[in-house]
The first five atom37 places (N, CA, C, CB, O) and aatype in JSON, in Angstrom:
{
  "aatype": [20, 20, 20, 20, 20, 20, 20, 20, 20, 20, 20, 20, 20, 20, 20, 20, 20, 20, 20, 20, 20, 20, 20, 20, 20, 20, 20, 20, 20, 20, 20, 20, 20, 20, 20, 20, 20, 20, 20, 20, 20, 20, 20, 20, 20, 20, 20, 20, 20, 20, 20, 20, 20, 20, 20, 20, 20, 20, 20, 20, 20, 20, 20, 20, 20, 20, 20, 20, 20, 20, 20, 20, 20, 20, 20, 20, 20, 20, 20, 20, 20, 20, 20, 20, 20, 20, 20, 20, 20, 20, 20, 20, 20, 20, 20, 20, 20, 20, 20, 20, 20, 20, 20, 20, 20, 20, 20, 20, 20, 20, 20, 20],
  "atom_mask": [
    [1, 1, 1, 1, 1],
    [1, 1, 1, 1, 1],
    [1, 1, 1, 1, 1],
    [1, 1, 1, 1, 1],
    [1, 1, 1, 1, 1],
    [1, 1, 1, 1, 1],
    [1, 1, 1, 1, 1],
    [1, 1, 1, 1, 1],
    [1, 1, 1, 1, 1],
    [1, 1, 1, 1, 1],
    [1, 1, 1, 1, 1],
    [1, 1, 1, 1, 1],
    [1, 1, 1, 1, 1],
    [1, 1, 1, 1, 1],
    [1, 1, 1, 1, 1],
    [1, 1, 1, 1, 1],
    [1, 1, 1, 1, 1],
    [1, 1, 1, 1, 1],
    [1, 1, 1, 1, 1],
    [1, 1, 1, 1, 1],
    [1, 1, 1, 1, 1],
    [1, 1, 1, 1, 1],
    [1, 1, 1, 1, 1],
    [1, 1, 1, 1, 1],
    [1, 1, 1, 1, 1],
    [1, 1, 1, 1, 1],
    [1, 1, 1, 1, 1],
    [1, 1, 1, 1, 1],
    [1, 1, 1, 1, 1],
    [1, 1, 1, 1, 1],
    [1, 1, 1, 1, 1],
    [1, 1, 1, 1, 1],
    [1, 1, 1, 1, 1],
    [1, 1, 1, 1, 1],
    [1, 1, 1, 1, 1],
    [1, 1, 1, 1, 1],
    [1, 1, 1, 1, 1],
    [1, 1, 1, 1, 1],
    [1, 1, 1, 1, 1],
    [1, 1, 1, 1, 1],
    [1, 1, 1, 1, 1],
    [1, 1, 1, 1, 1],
    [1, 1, 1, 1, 1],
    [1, 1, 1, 1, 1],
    [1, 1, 1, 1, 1],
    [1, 1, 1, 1, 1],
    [1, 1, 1, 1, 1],
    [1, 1, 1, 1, 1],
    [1, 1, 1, 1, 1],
    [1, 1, 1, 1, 1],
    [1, 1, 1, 1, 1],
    [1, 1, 1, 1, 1],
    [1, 1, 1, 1, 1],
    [1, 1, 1, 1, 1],
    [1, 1, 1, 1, 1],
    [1, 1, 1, 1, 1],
    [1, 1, 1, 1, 1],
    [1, 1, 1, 1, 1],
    [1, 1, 1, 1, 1],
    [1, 1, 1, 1, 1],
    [1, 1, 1, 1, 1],
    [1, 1, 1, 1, 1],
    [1, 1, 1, 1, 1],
    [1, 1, 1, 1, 1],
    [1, 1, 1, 1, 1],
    [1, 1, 1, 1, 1],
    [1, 1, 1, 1, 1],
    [1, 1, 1, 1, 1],
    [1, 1, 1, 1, 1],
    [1, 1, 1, 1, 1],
    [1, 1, 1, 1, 1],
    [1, 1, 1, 1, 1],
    [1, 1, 1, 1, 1],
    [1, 1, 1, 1, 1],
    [1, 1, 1, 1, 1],
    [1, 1, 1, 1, 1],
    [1, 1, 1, 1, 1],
    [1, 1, 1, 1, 1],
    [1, 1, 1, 1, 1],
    [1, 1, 1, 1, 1],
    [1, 1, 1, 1, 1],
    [1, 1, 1, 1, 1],
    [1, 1, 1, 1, 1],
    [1, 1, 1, 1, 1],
    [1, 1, 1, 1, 1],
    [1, 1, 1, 1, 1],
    [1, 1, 1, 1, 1],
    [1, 1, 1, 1, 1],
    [1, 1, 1, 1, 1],
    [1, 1, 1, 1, 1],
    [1, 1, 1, 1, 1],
    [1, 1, 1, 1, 1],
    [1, 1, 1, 1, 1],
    [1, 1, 1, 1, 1],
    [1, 1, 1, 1, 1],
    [1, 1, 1, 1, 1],
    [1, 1, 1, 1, 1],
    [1, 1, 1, 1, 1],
    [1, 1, 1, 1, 1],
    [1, 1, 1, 1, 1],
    [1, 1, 1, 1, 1],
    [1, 1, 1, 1, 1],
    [1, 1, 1, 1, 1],
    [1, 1, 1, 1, 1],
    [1, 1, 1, 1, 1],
    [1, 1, 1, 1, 1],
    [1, 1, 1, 1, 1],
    [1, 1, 1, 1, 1],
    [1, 1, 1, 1, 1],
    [1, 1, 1, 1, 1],
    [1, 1, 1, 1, 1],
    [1, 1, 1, 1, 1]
  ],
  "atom_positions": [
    [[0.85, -1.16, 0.0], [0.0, 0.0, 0.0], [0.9, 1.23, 0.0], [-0.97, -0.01, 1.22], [2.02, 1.18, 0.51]],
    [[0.5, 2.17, -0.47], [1.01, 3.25, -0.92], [0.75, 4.74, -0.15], [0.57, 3.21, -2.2], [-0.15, 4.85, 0.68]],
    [[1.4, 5.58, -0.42], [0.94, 7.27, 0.23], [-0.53, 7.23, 0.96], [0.74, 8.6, -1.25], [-1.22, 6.32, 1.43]],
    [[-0.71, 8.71, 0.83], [-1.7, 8.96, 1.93], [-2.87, 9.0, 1.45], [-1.54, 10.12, 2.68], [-3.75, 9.46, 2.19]],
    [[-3.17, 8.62, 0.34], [-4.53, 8.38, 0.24], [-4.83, 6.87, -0.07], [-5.09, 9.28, -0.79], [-5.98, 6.5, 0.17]],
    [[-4.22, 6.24, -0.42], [-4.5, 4.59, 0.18], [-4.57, 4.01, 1.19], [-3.85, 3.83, -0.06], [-5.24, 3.01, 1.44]],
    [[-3.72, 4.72, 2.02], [-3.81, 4.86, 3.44], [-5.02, 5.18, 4.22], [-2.99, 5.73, 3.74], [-5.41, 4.36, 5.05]],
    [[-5.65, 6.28, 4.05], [-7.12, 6.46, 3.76], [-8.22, 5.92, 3.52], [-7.26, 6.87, 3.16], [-9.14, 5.67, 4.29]],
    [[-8.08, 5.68, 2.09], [-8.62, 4.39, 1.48], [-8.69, 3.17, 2.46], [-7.72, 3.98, 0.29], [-9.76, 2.62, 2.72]],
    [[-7.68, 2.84, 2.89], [-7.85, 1.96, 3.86], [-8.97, 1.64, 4.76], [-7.06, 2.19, 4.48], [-9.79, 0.73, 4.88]],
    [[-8.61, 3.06, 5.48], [-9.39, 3.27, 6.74], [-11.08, 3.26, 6.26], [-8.87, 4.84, 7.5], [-12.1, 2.76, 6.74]],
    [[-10.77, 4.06, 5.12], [-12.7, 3.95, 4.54], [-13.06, 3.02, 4.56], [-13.29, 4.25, 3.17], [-14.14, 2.91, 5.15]],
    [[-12.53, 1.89, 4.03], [-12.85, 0.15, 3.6], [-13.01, 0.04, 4.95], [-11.56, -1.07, 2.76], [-14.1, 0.3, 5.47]],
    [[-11.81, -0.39, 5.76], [-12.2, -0.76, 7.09], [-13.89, -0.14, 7.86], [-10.85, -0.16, 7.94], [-14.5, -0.86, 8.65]],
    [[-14.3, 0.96, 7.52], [-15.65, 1.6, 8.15], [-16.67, 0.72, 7.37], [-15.89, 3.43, 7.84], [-17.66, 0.14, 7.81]],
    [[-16.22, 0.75, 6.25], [-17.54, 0.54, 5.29], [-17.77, -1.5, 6.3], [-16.9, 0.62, 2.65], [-18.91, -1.94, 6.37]],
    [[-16.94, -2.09, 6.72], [-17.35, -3.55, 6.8], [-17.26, -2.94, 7.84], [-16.71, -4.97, 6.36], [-18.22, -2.2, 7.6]],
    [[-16.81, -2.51, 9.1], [-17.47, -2.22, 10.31], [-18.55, -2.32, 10.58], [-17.38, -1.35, 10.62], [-18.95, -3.16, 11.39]],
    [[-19.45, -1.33, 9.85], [-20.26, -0.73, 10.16], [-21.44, -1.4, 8.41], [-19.6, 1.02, 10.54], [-22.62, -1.37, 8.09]],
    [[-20.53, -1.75, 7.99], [-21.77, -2.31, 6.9], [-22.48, -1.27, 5.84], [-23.11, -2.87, 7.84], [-23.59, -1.31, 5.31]],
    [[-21.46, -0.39, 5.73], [-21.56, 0.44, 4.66], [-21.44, 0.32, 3.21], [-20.9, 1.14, 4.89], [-20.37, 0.6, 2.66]],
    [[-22.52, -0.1, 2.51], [-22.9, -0.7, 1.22], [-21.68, -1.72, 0.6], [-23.22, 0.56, 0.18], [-21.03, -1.72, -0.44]],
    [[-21.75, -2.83, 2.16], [-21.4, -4.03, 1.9], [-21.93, -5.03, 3.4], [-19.7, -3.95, 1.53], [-22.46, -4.51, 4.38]],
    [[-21.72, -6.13, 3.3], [-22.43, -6.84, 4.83], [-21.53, -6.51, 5.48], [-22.74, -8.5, 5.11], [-20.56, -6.06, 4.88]],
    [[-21.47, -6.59, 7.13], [-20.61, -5.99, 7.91], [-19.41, -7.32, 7.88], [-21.37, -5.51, 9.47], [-19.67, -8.52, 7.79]],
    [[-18.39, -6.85, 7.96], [-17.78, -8.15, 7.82], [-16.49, -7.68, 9.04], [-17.23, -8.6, 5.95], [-15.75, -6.82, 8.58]],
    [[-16.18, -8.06, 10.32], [-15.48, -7.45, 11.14], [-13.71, -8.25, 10.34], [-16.14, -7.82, 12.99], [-12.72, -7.52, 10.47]],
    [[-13.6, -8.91, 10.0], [-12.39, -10.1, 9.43], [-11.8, -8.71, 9.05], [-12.74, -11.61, 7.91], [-11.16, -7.93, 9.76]],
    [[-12.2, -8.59, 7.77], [-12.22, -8.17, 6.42], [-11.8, -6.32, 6.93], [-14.03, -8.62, 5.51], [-10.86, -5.6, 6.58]],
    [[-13.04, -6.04, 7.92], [-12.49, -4.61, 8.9], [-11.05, -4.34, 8.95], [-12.86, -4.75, 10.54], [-10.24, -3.68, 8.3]],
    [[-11.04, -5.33, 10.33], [-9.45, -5.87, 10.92], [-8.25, -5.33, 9.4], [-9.48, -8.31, 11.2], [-7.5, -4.35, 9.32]],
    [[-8.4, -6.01, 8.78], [-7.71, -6.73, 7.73], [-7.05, -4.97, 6.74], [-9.17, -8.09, 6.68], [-5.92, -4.53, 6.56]],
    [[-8.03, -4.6, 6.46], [-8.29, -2.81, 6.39], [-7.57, -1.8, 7.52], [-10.05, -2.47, 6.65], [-7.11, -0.69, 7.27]],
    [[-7.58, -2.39, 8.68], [-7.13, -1.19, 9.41], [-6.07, -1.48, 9.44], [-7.59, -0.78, 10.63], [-5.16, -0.67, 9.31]],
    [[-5.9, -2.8, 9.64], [-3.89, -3.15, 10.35], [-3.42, -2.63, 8.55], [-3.15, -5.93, 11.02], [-2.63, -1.74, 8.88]],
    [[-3.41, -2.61, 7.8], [-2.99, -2.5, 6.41], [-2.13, -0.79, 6.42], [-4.6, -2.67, 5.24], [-1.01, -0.41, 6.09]],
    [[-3.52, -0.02, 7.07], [-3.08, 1.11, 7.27], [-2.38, 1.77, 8.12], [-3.68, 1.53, 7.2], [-1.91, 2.9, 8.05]],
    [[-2.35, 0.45, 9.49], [-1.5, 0.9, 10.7], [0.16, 0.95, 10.71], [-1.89, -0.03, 11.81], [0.9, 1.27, 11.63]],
    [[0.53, 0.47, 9.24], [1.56, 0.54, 9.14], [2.42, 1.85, 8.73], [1.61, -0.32, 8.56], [3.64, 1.73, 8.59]],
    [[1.85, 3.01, 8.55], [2.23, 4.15, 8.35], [1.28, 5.28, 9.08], [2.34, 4.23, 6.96], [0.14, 5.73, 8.92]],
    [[2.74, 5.56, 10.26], [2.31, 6.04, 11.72], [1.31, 7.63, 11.19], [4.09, 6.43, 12.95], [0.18, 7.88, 11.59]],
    [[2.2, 8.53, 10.18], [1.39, 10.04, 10.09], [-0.12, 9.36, 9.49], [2.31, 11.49, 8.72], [-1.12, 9.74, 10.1]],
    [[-0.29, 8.69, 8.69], [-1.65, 8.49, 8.71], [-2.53, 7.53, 9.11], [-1.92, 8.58, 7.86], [-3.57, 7.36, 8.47]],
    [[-2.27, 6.87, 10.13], [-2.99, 5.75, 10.14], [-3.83, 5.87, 11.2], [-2.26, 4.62, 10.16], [-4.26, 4.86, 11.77]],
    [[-4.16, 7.2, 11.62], [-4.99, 7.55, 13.33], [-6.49, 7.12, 13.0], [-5.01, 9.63, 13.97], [-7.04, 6.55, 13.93]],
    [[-7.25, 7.3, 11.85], [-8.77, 6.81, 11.49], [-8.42, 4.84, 12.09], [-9.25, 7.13, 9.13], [-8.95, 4.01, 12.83]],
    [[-7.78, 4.9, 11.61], [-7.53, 3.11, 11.61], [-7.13, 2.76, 12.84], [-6.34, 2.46, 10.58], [-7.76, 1.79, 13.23]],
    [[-6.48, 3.08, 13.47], [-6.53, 2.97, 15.73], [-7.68, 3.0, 16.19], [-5.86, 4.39, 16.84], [-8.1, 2.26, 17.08]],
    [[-8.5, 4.13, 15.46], [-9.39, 4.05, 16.41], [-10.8, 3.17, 15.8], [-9.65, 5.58, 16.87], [-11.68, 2.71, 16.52]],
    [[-10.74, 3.08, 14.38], [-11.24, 1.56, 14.63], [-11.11, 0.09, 14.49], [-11.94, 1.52, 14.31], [-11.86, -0.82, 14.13]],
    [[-9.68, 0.22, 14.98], [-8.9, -1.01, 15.56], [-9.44, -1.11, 16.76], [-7.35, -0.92, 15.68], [-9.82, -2.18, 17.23]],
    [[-9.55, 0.56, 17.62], [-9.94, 0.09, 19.25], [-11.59, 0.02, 19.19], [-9.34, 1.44, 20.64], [-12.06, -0.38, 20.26]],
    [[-12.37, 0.26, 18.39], [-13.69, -0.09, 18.67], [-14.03, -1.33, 18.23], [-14.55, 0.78, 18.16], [-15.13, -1.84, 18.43]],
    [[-12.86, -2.02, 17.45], [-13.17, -3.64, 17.36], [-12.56, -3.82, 18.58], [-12.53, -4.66, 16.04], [-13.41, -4.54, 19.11]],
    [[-11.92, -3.71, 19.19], [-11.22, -4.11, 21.0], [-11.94, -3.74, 21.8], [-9.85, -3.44, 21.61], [-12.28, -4.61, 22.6]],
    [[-12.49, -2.45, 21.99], [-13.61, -2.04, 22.84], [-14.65, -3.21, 22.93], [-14.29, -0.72, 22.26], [-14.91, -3.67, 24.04]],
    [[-15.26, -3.71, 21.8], [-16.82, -4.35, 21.42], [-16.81, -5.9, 21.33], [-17.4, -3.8, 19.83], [-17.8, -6.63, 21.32]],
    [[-14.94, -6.43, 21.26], [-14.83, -7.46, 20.42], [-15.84, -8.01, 19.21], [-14.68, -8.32, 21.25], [-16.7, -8.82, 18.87]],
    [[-14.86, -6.67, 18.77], [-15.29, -7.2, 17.11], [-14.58, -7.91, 16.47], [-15.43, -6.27, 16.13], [-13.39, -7.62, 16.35]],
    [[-15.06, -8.91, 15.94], [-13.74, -10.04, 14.85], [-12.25, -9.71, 15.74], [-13.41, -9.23, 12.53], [-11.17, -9.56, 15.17]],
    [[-12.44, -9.64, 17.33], [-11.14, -10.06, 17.76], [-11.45, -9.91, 19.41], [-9.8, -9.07, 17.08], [-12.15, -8.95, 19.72]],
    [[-11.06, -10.65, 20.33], [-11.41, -10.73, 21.78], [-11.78, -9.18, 21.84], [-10.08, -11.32, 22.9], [-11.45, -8.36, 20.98]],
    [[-12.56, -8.88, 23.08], [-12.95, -7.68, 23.85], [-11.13, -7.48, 24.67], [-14.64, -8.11, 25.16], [-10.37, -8.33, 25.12]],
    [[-11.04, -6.46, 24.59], [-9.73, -5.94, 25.33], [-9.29, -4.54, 25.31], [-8.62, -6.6, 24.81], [-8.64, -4.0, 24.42]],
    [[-9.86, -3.89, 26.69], [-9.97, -2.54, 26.75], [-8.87, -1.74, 26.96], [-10.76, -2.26, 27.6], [-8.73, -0.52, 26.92]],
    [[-8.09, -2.67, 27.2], [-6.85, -2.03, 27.65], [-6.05, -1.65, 26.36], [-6.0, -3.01, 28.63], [-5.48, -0.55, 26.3]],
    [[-6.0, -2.46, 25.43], [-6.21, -2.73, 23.57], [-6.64, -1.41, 23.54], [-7.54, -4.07, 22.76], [-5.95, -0.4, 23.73]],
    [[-8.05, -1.49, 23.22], [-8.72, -0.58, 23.31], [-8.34, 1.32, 23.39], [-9.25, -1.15, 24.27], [-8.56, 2.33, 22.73]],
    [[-7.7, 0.95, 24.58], [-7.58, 2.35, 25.29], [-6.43, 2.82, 24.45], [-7.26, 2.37, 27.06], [-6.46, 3.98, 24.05]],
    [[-5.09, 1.8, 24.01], [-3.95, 2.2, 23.64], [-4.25, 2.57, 21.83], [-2.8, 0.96, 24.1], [-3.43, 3.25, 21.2]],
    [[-5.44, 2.04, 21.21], [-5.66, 2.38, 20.1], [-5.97, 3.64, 20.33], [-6.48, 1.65, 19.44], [-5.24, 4.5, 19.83]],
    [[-7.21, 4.08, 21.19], [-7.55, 5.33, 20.96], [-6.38, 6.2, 21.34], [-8.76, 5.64, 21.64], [-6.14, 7.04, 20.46]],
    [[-5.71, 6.24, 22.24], [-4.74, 6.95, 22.7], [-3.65, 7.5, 21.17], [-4.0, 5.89, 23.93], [-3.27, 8.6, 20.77]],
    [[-3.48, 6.26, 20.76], [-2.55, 6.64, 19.17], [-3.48, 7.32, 18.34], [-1.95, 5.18, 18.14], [-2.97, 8.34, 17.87]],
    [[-4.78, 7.12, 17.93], [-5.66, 8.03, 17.16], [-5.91, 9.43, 17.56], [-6.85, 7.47, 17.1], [-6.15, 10.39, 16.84]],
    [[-5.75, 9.34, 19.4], [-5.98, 10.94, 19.28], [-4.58, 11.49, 19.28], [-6.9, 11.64, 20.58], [-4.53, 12.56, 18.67]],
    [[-3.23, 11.04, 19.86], [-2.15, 11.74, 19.25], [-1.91, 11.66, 18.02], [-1.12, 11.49, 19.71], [-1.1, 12.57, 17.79]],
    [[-2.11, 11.17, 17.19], [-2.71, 11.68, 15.66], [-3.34, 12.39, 15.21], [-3.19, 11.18, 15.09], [-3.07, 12.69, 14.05]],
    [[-4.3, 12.91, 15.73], [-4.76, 13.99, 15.62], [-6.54, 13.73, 15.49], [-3.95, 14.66, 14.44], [-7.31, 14.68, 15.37]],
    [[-6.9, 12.62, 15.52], [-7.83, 12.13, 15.11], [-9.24, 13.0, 16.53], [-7.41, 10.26, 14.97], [-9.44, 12.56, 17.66]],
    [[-9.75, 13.92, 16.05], [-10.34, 14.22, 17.44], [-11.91, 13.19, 17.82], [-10.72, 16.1, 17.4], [-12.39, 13.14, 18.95]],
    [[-12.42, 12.55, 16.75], [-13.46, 11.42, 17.14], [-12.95, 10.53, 18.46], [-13.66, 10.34, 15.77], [-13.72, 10.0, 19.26]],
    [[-11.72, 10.5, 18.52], [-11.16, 9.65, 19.7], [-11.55, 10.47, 20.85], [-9.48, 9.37, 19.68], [-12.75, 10.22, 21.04]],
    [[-11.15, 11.34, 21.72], [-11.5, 11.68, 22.54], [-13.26, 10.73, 22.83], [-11.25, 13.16, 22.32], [-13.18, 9.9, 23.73]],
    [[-14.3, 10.79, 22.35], [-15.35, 10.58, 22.45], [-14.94, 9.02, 22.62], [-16.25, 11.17, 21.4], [-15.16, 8.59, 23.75]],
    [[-14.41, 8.14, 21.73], [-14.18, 7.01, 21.83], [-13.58, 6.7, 23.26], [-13.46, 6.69, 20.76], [-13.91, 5.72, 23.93]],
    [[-12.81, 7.49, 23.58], [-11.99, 7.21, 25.05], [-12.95, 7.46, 26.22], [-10.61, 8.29, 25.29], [-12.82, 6.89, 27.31]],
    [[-14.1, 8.52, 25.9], [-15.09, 8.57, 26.96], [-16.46, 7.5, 26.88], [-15.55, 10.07, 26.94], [-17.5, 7.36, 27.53]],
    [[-15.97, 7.02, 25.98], [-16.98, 5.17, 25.76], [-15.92, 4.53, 26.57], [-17.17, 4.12, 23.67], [-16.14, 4.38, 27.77]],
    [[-15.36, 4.33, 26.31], [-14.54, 3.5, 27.05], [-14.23, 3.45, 28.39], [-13.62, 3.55, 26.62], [-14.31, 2.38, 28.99]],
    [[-13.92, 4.39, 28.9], [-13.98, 4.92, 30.37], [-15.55, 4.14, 30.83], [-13.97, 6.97, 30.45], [-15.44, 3.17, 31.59]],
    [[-16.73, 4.49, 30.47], [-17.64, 4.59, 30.45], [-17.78, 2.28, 30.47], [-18.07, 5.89, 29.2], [-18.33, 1.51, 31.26]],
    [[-17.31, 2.15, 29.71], [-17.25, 0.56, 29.79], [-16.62, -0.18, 30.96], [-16.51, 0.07, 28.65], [-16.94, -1.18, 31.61]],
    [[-15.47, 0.79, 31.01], [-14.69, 0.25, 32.14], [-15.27, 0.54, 33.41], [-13.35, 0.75, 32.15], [-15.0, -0.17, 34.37]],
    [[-16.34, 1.89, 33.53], [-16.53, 1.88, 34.92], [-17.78, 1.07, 34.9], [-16.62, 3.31, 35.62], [-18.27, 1.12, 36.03]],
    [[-18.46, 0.37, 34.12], [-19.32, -0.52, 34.29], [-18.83, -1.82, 34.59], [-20.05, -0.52, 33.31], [-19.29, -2.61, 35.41]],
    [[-17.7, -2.0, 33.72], [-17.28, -3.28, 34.19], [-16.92, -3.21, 35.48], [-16.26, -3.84, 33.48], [-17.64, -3.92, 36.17]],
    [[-15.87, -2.47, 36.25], [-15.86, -2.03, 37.99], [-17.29, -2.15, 38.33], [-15.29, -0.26, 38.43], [-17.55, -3.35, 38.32]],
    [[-17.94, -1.7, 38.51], [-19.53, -2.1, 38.7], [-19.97, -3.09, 39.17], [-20.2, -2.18, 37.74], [-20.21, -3.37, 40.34]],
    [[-20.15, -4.01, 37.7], [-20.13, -5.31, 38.05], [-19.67, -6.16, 39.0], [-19.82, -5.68, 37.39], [-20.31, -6.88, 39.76]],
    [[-17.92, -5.93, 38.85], [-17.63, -6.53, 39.53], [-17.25, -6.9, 40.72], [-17.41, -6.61, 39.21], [-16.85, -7.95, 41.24]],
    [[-17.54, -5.31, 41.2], [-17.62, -5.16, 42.5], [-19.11, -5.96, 43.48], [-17.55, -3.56, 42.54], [-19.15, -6.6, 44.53]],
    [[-20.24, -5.47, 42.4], [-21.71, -5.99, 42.97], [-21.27, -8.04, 42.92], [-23.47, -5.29, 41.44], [-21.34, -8.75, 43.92]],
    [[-20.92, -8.47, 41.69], [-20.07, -9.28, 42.03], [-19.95, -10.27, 43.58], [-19.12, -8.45, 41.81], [-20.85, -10.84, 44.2]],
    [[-18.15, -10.15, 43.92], [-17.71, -9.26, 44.98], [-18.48, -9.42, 46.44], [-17.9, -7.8, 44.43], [-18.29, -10.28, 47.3]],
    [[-19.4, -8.33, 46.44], [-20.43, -8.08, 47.18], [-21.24, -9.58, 47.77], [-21.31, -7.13, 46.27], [-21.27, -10.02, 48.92]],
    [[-21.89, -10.18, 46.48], [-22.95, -10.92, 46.44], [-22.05, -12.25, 46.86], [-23.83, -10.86, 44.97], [-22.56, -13.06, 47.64]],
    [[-20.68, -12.49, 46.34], [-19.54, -13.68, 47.07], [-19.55, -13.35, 48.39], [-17.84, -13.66, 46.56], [-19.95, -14.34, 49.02]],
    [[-19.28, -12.34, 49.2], [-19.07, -12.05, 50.48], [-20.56, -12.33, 51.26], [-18.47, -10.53, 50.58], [-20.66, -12.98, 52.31]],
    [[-21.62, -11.75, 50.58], [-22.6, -12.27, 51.54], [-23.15, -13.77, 51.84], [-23.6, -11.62, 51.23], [-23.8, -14.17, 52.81]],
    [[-22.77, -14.36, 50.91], [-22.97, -15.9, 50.56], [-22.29, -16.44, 51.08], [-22.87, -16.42, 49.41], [-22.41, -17.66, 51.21]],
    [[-20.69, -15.32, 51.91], [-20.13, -16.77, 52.46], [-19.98, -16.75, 53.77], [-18.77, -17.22, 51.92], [-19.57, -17.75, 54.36]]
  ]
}
C-alpha cells in the first residue's frame, strides 16, 4: 500500500465492513483494512481508532480494553479528534465493568 490516500482508502474500507456500509458488515475483512493502514504512523490515526472499537466491542477479535484504550490513545495523538469521544466510551465501559464486579464481589461475600 502506498501514500496517503491509500492509506485512507484503507481506513474507509475498514468503516464501510465495520459498520456495513454498502457491503455486509464483515469485522475479518475490517481488521484486515485497518492493520494494512496501521503501518504508516502520520496516517494511520482513522484506523486505531477503529482497531480500538473492534477491542472495545470485540469485534472479529477478543474484547480488550486495555487494547482498546492504547488504540484510541494513538488516534488521538494523531490527531484524530473522534477519539477523545471514543476514550469517553470506554472509560464509560470500564466503569461498568468495575460495577459489576464489584456488585459481584459483594454478592460472594454475603454468601459466604
Amino acid at each position: 500500500m502506498g501514500g496517503p490516500a491509500s492509506i485512507c482508502f484503507a481506513s474507509i474500507l475498514g468503516n464501510c465492513y465495520l459498520f456495513g456500509i454498502g457491503t455486509p458488515v464483515d469485522y475479518d475483512r475490517a481488521i484486515k483494512y485497518y492493520r494494512s493502514a496501521d503501518a504508516r504512523y502520520e496516517f494511520a490515526a482513522p484506523a486505531w481508532a477503529g482497531l480500538g472499537r473492534c477491542s472495545l466491542y470485540g469485534l472479529g477479535m477478543p474484547k480488550d480494553l486495555a487494547q482498546a484504550r492504547r488504540y484510541f490513545e494513538q488516534a488521538k495523538q494523531g490527531g484524530y479528534t473522534v477519539s477523545q469521544q471514543l476514550l469517553n466510551d470506554l472509560t464509560a465501559a470500564e466503569n461498568e465493568l468495575n460495577r459489576q464486579q464489584a456488585e459481584q464481589e459483594n454478592l460472594r461475600a454475603e454468601q459466604a
